[in-house]
N, C-alpha and C positions, 0 to 999 in steps of 0.2 A: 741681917740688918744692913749691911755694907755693900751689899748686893743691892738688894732694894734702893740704898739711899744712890749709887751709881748710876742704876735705871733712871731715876726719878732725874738726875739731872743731865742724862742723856734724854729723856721727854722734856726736858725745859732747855734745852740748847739756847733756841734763839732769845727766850726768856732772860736767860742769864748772861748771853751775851751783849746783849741789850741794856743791862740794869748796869753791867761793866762798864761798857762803853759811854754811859753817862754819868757816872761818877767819877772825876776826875782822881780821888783816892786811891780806888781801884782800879785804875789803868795797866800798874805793874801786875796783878792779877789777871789780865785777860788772858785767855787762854786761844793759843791759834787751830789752826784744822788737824794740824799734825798731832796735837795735844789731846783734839776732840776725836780723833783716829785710835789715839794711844788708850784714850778712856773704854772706847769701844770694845775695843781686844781684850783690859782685862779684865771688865765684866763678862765676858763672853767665858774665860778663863775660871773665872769668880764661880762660873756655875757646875764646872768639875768638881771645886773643891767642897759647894754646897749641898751636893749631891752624894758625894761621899761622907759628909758630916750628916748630912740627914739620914743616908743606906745605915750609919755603926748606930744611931743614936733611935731605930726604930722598932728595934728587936727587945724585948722586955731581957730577955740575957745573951749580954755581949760575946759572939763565940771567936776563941785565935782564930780559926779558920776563913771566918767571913772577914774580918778584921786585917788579918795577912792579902787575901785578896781583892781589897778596896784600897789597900793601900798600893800593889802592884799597877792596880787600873787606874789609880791617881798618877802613878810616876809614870807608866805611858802614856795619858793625856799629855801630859807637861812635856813628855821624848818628843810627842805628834805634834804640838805647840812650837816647841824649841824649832824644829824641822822644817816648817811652816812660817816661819816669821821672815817679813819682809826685812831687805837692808837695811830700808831707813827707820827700825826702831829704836832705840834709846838705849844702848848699853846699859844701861841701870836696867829697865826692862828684861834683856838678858840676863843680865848679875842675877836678879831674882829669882825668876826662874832657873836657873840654874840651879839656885842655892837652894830651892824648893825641892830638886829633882836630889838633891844631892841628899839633904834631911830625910828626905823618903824611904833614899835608900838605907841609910844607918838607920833607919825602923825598922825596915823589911828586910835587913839583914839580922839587929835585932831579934824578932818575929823568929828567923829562921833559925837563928844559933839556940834558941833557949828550948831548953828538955822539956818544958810544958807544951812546946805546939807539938812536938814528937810523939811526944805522952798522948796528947788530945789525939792526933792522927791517928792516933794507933786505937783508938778506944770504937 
């Protein structure tokens, strides 16, 4: 849903920069190039993590195995991400992501420490 509603207001850019820019209310509201750059990237971003919520939630039973490796392929998008970000992004932007790569990993370590994915491997 969040996905969607980020597209839809990256298709009404000028829409809504326009309805800002005449409402004197929401002037402190408008959003600059850098801002609409910033939207850009983490819908683009948004689609890793929607792709991996739609890969776990497609399978009528959920296996450690598939689950252990969408989570790995999550936290290297986000390493590829990280890697790739220009200077002038937003440190908050970074913080995020980070903390995203970070949660990942306490799952997929998680994942790896518990005697059920060992068990399941072995079966």
């Amino acid at each position: 849903m969040v996905l969607w509603n980020v597209g839809r207001a990256l298709d009404y850019r000028d829409t809504i920069d326009s309805f800002v820019s005449r409402n004197k209310d929401l002037h402190a509201l408008e959003l600059s190039n850098a801002d609409w750059e910033s939207i850009k990237l983490v819908a683009l971003w948004l689609k890793s993590f929607r792709s991996a919520t739609t890969e776990m939630s497609t399978t009528k039973y959920p296996m450690l195995s598939t689950t252990h490796a969408i989570f790995r392929s999550l936290q290297d998008d986000i390493k590829d991400i990280l890697h790739s970000l220009p200077d002038s992004v937003s440190p908050r932007i970074k913080l995020g992501l980070t903390d995203a790569h970070r949660k990942l990993s306490d799952y997929y370590y998680q994942y790896d420490a518990s005697p059920f994915y060992t068990w399941a491997a072995c079966m």
